[in-house]
BAFI-3210 file (N, C-alpha, C; in Angstrom, 3 decimals, decimal comma, padded with zeros to 6 digits):
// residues 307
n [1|2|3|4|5|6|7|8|9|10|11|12|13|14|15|16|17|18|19|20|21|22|23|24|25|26|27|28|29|30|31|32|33|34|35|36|37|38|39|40|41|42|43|44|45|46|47|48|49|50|51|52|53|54|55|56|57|58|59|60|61|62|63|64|65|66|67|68|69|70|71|72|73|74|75|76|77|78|79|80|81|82|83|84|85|86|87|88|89|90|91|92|93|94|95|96|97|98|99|100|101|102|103|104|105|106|107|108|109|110|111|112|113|114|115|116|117|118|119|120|121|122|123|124|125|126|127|128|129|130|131|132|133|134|135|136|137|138|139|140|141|142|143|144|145|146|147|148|149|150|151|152|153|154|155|156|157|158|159|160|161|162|163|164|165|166|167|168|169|170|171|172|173|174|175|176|177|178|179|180|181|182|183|184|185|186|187|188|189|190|191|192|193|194|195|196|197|198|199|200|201|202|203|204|205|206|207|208|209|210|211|212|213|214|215|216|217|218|219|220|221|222|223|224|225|226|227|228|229|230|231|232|233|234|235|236|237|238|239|240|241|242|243|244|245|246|247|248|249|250|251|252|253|254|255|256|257|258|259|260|261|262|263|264|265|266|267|268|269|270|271|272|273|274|275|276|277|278|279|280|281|282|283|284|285|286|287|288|289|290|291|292|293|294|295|296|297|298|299|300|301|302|303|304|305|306|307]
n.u [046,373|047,832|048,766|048,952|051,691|052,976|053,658|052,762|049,658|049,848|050,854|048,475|045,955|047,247|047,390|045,427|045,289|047,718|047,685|045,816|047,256|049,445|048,118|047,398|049,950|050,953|051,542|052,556|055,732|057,372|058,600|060,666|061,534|062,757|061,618|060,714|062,726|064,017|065,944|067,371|068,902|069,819|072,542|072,865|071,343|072,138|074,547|072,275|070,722|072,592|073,798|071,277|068,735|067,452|064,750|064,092|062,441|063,881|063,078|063,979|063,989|064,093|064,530|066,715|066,511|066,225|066,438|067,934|068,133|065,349|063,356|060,573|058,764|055,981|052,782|052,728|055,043|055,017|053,337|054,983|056,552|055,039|054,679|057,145|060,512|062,861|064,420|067,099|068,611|071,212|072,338|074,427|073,748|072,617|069,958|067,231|066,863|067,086|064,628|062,777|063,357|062,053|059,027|059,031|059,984|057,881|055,940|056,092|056,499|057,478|059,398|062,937|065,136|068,239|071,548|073,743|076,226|077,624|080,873|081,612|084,453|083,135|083,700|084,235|083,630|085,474|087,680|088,386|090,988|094,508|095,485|092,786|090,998|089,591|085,767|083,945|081,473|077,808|075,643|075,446|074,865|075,702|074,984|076,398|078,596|079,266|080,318|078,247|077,901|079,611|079,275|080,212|082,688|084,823|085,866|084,514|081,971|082,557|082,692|079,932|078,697|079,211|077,731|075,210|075,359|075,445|073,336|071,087|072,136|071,390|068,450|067,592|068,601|068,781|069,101|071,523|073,667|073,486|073,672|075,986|077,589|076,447|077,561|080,208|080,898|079,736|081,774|083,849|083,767|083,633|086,127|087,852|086,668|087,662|090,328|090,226|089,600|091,729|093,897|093,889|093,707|095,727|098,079|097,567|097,294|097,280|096,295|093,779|090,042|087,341|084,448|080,446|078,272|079,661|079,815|081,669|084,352|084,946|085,065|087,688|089,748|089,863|091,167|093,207|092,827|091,804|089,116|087,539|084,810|082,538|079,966|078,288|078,306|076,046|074,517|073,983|077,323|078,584|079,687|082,046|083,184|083,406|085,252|087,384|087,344|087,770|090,354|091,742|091,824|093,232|095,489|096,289|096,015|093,725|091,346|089,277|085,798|083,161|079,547|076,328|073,305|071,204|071,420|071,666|073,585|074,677|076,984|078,594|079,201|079,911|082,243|084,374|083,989|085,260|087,922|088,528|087,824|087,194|083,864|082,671|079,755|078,273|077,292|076,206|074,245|073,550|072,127|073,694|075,927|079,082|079,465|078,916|081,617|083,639|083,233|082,953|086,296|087,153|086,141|087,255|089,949|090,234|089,741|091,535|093,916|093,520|093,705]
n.v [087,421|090,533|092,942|096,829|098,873|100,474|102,585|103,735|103,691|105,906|107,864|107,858|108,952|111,237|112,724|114,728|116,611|117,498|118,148|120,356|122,115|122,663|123,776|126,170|127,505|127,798|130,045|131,583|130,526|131,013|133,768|134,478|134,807|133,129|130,868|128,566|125,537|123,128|119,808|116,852|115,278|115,824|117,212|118,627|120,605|123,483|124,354|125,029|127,113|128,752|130,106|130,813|133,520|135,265|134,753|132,215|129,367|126,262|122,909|119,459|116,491|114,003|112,728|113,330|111,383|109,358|106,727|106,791|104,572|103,351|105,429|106,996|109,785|111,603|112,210|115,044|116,063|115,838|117,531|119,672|119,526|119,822|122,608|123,714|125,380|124,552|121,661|120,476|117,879|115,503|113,389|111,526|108,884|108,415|106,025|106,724|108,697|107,483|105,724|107,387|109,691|109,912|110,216|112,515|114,284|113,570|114,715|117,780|119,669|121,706|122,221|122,957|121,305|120,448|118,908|118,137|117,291|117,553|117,770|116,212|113,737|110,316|107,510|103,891|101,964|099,975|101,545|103,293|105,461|105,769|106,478|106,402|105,929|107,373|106,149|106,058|105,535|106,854|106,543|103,978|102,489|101,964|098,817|098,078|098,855|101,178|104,355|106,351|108,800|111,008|113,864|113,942|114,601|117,319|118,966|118,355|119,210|122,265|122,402|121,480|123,834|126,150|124,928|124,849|127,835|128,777|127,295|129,243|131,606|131,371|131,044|133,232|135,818|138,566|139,099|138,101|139,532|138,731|136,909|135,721|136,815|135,779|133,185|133,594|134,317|131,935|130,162|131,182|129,916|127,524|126,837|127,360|125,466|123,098|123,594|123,680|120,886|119,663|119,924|119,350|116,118|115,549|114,842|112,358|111,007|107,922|106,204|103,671|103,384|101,415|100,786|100,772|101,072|101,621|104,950|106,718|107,015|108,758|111,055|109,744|109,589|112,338|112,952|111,750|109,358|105,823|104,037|100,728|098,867|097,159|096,382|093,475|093,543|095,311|094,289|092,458|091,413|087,955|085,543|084,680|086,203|088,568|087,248|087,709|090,360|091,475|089,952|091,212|094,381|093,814|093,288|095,936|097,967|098,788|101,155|102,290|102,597|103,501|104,302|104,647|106,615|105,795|102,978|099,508|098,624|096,389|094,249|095,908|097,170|094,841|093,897|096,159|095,477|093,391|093,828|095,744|098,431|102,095|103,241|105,340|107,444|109,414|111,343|110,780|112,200|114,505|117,849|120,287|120,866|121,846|122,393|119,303|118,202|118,383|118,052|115,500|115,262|115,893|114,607|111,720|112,499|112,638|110,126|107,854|109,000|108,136|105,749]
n.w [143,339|142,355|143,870|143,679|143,691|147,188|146,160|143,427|144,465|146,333|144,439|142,483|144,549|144,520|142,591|141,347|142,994|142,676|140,046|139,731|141,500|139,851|137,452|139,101|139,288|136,928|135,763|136,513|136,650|134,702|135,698|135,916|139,020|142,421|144,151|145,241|145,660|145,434|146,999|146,819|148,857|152,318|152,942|150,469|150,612|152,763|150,615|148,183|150,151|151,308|148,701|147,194|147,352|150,329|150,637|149,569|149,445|150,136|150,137|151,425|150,417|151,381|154,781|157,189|159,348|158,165|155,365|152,334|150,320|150,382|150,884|149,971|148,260|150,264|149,944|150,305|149,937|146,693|146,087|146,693|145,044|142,536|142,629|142,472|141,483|140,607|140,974|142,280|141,689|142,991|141,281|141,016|141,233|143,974|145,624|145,939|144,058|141,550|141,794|141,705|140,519|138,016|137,707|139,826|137,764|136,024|137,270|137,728|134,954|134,066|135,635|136,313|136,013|137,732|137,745|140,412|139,892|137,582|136,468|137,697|139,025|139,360|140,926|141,542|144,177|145,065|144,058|145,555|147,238|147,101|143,914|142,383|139,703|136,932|136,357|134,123|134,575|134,672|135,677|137,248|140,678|144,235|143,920|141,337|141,674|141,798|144,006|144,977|146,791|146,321|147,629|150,029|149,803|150,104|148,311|146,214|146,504|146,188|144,039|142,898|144,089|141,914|140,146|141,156|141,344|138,461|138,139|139,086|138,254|135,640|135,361|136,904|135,838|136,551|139,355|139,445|140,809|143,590|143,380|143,064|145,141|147,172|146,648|146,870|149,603|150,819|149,424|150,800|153,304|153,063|152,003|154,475|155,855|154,711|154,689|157,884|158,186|157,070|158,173|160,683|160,483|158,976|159,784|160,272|157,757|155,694|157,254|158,205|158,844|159,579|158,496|158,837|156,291|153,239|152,912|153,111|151,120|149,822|151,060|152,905|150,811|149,978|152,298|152,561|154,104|154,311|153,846|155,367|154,343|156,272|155,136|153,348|149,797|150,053|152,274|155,518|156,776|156,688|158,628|157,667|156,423|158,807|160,651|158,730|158,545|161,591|161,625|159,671|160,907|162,897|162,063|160,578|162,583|162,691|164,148|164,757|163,760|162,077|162,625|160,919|161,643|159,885|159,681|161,001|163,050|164,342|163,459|163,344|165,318|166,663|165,659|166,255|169,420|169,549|168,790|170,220|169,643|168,884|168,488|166,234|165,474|162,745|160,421|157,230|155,914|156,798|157,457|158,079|156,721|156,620|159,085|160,116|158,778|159,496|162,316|162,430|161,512|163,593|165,544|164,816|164,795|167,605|168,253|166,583|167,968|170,258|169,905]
ca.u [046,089|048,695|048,879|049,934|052,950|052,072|054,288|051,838|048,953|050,065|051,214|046,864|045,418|047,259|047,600|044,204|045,646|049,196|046,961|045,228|048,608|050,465|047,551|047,614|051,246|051,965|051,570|053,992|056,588|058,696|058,357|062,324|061,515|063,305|060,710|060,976|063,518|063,931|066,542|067,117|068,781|070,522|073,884|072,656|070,461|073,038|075,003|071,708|070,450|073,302|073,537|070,023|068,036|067,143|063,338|063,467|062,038|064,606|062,579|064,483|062,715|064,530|064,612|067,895|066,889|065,415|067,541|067,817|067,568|064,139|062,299|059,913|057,993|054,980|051,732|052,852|056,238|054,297|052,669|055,865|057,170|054,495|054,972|058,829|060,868|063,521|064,682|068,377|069,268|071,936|072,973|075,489|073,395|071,601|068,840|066,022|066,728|066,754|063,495|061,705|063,044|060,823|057,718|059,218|059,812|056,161|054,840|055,928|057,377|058,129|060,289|063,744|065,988|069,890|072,548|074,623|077,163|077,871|082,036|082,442|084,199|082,622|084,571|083,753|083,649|086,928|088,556|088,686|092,411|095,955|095,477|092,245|091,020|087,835|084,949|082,611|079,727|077,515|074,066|074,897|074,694|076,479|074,722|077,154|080,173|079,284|079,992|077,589|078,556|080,350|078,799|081,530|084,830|084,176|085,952|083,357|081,185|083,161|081,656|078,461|078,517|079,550|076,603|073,950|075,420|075,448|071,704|070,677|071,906|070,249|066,718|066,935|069,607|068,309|069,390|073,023|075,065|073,096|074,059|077,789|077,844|076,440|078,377|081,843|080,755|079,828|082,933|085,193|083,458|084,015|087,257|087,970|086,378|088,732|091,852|090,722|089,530|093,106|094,999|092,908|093,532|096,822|098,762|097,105|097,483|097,455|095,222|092,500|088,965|085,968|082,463|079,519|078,354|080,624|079,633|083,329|084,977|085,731|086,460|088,846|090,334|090,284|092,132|094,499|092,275|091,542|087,800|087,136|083,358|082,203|078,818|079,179|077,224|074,684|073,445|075,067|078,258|078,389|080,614|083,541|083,308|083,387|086,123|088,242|087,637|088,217|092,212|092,536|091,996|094,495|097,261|096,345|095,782|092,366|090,450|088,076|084,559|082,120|078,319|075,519|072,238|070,409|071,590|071,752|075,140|074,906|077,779|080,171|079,960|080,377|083,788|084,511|083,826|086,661|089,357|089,038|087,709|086,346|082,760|082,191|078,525|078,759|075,902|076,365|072,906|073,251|072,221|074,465|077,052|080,033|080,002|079,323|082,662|084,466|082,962|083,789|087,250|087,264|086,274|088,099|091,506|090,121|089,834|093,258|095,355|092,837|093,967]
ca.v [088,762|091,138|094,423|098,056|098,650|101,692|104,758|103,918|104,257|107,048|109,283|108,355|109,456|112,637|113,299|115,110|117,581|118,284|118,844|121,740|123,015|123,107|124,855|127,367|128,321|127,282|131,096|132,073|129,526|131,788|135,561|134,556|134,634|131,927|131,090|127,294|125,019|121,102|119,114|115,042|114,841|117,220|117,565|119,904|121,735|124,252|124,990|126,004|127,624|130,122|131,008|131,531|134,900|135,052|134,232|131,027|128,154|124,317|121,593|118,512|115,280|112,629|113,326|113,298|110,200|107,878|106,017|107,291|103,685|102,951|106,134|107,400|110,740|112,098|113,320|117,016|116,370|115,765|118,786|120,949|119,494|120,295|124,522|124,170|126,076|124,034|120,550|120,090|116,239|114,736|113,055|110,308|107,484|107,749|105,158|107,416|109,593|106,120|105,144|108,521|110,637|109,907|110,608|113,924|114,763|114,276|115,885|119,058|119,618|123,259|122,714|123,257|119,725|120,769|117,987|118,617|116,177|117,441|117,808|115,675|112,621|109,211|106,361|102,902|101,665|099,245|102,219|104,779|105,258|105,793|106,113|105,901|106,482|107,735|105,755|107,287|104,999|108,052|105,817|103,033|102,336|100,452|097,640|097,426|099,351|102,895|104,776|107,838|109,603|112,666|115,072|113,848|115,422|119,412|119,477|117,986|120,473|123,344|122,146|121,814|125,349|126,565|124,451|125,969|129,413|128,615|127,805|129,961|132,811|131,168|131,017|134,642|136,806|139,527|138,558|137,605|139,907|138,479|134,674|135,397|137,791|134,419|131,886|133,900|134,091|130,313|129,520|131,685|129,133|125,981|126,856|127,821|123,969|122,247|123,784|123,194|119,651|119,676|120,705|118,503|114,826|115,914|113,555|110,385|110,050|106,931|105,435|103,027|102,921|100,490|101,588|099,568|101,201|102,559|106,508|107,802|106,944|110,325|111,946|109,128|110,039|113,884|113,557|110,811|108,165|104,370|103,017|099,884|099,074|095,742|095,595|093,017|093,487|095,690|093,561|092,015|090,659|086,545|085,117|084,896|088,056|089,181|087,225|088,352|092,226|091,377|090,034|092,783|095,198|093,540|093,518|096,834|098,265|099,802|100,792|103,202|101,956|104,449|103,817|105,979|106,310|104,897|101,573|099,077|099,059|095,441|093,598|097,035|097,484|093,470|094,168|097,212|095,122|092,289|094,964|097,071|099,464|102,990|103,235|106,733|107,865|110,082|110,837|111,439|112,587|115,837|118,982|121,228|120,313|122,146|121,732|118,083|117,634|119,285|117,051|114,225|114,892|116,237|112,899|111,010|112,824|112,093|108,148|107,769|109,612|107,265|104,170]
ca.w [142,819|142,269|144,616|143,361|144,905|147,558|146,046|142,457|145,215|146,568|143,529|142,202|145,533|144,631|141,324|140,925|143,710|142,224|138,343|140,572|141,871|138,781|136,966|139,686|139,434|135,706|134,804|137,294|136,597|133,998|135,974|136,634|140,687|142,215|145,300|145,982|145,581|146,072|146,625|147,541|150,331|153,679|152,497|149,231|151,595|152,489|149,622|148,093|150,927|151,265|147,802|146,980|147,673|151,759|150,728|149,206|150,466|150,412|150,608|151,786|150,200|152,002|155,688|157,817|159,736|156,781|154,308|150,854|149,654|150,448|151,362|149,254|148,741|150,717|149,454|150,609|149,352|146,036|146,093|146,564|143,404|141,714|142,818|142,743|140,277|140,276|141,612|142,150|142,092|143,285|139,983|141,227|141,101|144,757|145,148|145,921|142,078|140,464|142,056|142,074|139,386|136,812|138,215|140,260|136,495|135,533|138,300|137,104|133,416|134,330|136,826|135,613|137,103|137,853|138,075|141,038|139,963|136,727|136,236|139,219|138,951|140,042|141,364|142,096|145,404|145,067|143,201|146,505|147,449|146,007|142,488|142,036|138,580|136,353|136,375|133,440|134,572|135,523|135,891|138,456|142,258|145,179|143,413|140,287|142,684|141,502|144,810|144,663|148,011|146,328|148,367|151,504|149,515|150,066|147,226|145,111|147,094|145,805|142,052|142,959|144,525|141,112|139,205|141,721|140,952|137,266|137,394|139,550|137,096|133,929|135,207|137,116|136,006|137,242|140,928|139,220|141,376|144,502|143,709|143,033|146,494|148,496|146,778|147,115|150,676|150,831|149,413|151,517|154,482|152,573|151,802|155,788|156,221|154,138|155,700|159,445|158,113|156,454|159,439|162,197|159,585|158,355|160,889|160,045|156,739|155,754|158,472|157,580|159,395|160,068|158,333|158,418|155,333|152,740|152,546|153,413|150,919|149,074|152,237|152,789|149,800|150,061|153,101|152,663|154,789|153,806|154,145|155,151|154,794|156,760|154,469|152,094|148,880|150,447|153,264|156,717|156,322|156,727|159,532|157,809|156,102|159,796|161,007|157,847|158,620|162,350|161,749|158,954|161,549|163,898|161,365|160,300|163,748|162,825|166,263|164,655|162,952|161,916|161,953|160,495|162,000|159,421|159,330|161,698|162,967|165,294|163,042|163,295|166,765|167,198|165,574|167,207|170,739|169,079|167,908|171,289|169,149|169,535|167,671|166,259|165,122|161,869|159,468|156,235|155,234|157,721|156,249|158,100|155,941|156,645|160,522|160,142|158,588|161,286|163,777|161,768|161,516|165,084|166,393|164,265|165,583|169,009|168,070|166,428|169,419|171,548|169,296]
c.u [047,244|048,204|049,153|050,725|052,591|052,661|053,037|050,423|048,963|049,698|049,128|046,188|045,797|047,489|046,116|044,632|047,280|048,844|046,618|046,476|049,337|049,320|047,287|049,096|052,002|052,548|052,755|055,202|057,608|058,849|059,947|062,202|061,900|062,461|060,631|061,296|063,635|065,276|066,475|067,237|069,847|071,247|074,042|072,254|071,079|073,537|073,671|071,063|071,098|073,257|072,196|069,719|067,491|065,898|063,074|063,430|063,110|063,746|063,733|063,599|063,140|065,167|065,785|068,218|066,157|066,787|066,790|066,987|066,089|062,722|062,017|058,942|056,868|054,436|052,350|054,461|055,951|053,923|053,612|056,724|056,604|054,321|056,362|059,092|061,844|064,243|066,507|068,897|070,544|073,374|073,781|074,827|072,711|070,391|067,705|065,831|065,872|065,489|062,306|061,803|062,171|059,370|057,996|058,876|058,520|055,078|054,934|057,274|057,562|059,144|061,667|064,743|067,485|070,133|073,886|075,835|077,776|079,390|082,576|082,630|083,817|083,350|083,633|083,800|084,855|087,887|088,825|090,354|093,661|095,619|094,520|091,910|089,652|087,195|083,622|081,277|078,730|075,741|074,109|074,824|075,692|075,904|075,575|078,105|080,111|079,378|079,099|077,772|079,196|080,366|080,193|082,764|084,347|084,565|084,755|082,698|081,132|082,299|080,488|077,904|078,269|078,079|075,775|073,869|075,316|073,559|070,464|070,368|071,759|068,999|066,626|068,049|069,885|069,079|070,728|074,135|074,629|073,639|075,563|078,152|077,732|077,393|079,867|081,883|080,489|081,448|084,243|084,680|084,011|085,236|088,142|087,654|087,279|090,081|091,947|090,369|090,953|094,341|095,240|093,602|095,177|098,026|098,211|096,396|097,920|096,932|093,909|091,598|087,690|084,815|081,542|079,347|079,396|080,302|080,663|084,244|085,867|086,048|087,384|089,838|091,124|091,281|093,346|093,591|092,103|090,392|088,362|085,931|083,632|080,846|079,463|078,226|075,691|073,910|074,907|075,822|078,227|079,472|082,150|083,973|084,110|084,388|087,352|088,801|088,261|090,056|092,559|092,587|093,004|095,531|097,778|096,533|094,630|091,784|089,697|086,982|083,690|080,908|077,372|074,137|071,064|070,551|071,794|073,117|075,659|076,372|079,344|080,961|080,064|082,166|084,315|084,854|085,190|087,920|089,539|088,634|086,962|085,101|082,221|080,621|078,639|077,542|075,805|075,613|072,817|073,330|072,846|076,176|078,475|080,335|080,011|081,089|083,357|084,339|083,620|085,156|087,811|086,876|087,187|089,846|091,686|090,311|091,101|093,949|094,868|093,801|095,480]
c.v [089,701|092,343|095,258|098,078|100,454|103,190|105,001|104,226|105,197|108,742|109,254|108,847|111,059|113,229|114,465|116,859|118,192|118,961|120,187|122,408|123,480|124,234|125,847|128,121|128,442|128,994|132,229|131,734|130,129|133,301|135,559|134,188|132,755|131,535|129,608|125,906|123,468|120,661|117,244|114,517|115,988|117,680|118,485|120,957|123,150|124,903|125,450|126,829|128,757|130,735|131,475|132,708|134,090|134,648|133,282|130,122|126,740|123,580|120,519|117,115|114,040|113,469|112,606|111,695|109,046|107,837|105,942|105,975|102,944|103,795|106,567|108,427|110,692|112,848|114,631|117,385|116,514|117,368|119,748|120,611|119,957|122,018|124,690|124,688|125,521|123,038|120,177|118,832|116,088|114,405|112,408|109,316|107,311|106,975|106,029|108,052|108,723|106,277|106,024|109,487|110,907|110,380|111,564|114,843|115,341|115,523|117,384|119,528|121,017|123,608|122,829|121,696|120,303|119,563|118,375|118,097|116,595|117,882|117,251|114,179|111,420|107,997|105,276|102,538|100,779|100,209|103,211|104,087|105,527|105,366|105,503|106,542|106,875|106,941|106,622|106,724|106,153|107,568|104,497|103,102|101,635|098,988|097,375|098,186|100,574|103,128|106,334|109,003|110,790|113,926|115,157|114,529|116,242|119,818|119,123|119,108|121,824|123,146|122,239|122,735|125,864|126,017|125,277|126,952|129,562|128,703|128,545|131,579|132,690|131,422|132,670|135,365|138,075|140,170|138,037|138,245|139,598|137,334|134,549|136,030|136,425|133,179|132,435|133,627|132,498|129,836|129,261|130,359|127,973|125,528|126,405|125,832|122,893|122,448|123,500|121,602|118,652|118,933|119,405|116,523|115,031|114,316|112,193|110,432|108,790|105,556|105,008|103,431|102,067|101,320|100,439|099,943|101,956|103,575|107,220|107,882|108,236|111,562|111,412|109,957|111,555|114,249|112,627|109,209|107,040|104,172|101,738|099,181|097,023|095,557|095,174|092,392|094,236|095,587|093,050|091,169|089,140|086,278|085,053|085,881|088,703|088,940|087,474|089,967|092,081|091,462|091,017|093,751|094,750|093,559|094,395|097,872|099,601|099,588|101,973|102,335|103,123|103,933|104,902|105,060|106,077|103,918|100,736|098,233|097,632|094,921|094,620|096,932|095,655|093,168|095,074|096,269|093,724|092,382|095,296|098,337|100,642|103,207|105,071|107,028|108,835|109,877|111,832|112,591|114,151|117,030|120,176|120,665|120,349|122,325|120,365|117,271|117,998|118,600|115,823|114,278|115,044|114,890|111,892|110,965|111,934|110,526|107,700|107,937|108,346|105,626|104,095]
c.w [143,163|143,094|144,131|144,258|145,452|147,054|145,223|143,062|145,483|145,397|142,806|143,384|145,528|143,409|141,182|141,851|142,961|140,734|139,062|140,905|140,921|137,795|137,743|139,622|138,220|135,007|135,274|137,315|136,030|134,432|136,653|138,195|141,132|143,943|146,155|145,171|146,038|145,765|147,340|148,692|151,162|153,156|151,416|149,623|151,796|151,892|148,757|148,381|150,933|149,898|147,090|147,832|149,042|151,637|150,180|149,858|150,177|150,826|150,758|151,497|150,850|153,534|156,487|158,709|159,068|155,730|153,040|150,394|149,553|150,189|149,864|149,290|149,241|149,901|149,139|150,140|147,377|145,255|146,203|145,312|142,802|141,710|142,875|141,741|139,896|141,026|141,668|142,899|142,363|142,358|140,314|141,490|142,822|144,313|145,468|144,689|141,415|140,575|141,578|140,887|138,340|137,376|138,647|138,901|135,565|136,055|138,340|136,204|133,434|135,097|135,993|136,878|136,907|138,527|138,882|140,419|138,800|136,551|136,883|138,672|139,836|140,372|141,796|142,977|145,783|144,432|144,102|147,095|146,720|145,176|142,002|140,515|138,168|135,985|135,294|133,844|135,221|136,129|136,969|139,788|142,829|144,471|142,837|141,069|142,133|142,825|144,833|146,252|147,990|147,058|149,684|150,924|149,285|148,710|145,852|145,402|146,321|144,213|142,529|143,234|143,020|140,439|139,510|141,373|139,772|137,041|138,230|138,520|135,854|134,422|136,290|136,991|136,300|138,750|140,820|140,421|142,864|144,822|144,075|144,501|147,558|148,244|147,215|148,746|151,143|150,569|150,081|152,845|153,819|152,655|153,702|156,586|155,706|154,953|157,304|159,137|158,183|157,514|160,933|161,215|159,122|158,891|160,921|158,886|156,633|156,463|157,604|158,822|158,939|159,416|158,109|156,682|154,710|152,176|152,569|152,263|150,117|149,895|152,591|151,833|149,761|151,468|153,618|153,747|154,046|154,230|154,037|155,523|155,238|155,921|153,874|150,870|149,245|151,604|154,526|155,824|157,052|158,089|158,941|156,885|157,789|160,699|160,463|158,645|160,462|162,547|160,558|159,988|162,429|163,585|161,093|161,000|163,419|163,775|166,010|163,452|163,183|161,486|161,245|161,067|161,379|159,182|160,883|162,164|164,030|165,002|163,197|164,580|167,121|166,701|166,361|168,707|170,541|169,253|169,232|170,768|169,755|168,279|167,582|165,684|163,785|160,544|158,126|155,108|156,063|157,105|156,616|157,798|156,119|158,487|160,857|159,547|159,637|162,599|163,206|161,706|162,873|165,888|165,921|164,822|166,889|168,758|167,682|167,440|170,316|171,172|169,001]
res [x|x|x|x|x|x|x|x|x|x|x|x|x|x|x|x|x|x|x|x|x|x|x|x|x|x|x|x|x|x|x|x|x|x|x|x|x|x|x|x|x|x|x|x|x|x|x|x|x|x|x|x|x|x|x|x|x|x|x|x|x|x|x|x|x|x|x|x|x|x|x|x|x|x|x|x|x|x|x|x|x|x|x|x|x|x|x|x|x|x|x|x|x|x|x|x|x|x|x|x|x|x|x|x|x|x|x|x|x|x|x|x|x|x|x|x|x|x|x|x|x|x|x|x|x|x|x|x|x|x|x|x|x|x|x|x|x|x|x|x|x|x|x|x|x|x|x|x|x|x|x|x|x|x|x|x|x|x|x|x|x|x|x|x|x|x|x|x|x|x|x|x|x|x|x|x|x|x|x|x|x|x|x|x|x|x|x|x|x|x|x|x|x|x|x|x|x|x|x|x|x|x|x|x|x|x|x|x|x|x|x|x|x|x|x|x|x|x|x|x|x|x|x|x|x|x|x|x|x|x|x|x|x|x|x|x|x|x|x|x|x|x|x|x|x|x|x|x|x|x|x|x|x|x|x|x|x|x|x|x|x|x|x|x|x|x|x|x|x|x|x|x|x|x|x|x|x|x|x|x|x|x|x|x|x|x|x|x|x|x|x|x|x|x|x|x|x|x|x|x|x|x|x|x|x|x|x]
***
């Protein structure tokens, strides 16, 4: 006998409650007011945090220490879709969109959906580095080598600022000279983040590092760095996957490996402990966005000079 699988559980245990929510707020939905906000995961949090009006609410639907690729909404996360005004995805092919979008969608056909991603280009995961090129695939995953990670190059950031502020002042224009006042101010910070990122990374161009998973690669990129991820295809890498990346790093003289604390990082730091390496911590999903890079490149310095 076949099982429902438990999200399709889930979303009937609450559907009867999100019908009640949406016919309580459907009449309010177009009064322009921009009151609560959703996005996918930490790293968006922020940028529409500052430029929205000081009273709206950010939901966060994927929480800082869960992994996009699996997790799946809550009841009560449910229920704030169905009163949101507007959902701002991602749009680069994370696996939680894939999985979930459609149904977020149903759950309330008023909401207004913004594509962070939209002018940004996408790269494949063998394509980060000198000369990489455009990738139009705008629908796949790490599965087929889409890397969706954009959010890590500030400069992508910088666009997605601009989108937010774009649909921020379609659905309340009212509040127009409020949005452009927070994003100029957002930006002047972003900007201020790029140049000490800049400044701090500048001197090791050209330097590869160690990642279990591959989330870096478009800050690689943006600041002259090389990824090199030890997953391979998704999942632990095989033994001689592992003794490969081992003598690449010895020829290369990589002695930094970055893990993230949603994955299980045994095979990184078993290189790391090979190399001599130094094992940094670094989490890409963090929703204070623009001091997490700063640490990140601030440790990173520290590990290089160390290495």
């Amino acid at each position: 006998m076949n099982r429902p699988e438990p999200f399709m559980i889930l979303m009937i245990l609450v559907s009867s409650s999100v019908l009640l929510a949406l016919s309580g707020c459907m009449e309010d939905r177009n009064d322009g007011e921009l009151d609560l906000m959703i996005v996918s995961i930490g790293p968006q949090k922020e940028v529409v945090e500052r430029i929205a009006k000081e009273d709206a609410e950010i939901v966060v639907m994927v929480p800082e220490n869960m992994e996009p690729h699996t997790y799946s909404p809550t009841p009560n996360q449910m229920m704030k879709v169905a009163e949101a005004d507007i959902y701002f995805e991602m749009g680069s092919g994370i696996e939680f969109e894939l999985r979930n979008m459609d149904t977020i969608r149903e759950t309330n056909r008023q909401m207004d959906v913004v594509d962070m991603s939209s002018g940004i280009e996408i790269v494949s995961l063998e394509d980060h580095g000198p000369g990489r090129f455009d990738i139009s695939n705008r629908s796949g995953t790490e599965r087929d080598g889409t890397d969706p990670h954009i959010w890590m190059d500030p400069y992508s950031m910088a666009r997605m600022a601009d989108n937010v502020l774009e649909a921020l002042i379609a659905r309340d224009p009212e509040n127009e000279e409020i949005y452009r006042a927070n994003h100029g101010s957002y930006m002047e910070e972003l900007n201020a983040t790029i140049e000490h990122v800049s400044s701090v990374l500048d001197e090791f161009r050209g330097r590869s590092f160690l990642t279990y998973h591959p989330s870096f690669g478009y800050f690689a990129d943006a600041f002259g760095l090389i990824q090199v991820s030890v997953q391979e295809e998704g999942g632990e890498p095989g033994p001689q996957t592992v003794s490969a990346l081992i003598d690449r790093a010895r020829k290369e003289n990589i002695t930094v490996v970055l893990v993230e604390p949603q994955f299980d990082s045994s095979s990184a730091r078993k290189i790391a402990d090979a190399i001599d390496g130094k094992v940094l911590t670094a989490d890409p999903l963090a929703s204070d966005y623009m001091n997490n890079l700063r640490t990140l490149a601030e440790n990173l310095e520290e590990a290089f000079n160390d290495g």
